[in-house]
C-alpha positions in Angstrom: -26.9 11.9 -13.6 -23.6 9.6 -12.5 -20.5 10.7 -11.9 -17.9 8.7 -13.3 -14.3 8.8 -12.0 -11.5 9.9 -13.5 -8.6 7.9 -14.1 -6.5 8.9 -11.4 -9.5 8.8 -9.2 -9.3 5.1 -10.0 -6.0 4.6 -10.0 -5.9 6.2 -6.3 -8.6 3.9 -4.8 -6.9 0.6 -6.4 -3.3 2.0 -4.3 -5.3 2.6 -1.4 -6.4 -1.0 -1.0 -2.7 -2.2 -2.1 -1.8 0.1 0.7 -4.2 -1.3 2.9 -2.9 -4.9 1.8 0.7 -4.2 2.1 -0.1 -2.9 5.9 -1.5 -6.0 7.1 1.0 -8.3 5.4 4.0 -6.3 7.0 1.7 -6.2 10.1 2.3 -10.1 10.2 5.8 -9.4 9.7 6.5 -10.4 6.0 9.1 -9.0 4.1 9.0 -5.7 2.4 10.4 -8.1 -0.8 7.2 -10.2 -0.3 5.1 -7.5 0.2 6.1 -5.2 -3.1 6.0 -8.6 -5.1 2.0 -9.5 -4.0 0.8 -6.1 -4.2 2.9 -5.0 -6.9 3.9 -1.4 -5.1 7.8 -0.8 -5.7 10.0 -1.8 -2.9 10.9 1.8 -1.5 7.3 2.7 -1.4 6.9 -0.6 0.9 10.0 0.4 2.9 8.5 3.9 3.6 5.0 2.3 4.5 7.0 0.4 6.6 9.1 3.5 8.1 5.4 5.3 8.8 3.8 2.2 10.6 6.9 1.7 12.8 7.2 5.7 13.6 3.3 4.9 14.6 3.9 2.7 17.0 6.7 4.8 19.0 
């Protein structure tokens, strides 16, 4: 028997790699605009992703 997943199984796991994406890019210092426009997350999400990975590094 398979297990299928749900839709918002899915739709979590594709945002988890656009997460992932959006690290790296601001990692290599791109701009949150640049960022939300590749990966297609909105901009405040970016900002806060942003926010967390600086708060990690203090």
């Amino acid at each position: 028997m398979t297990v299928d997943m749900s839709d918002f199984d899915k739709s979590m796991a594709v945002f988890s790699k656009q997460e992932q994406i959006a690290r790296k890019m601001l990692a290599r210092n791109m701009s949150p605009e640049e960022v939300a426009e590749v990966t297609d997350i909105p901009l405040y999400l970016v900002h806060e992703i942003k926010k967390d990975m600086e708060l990690a590094e203090a």
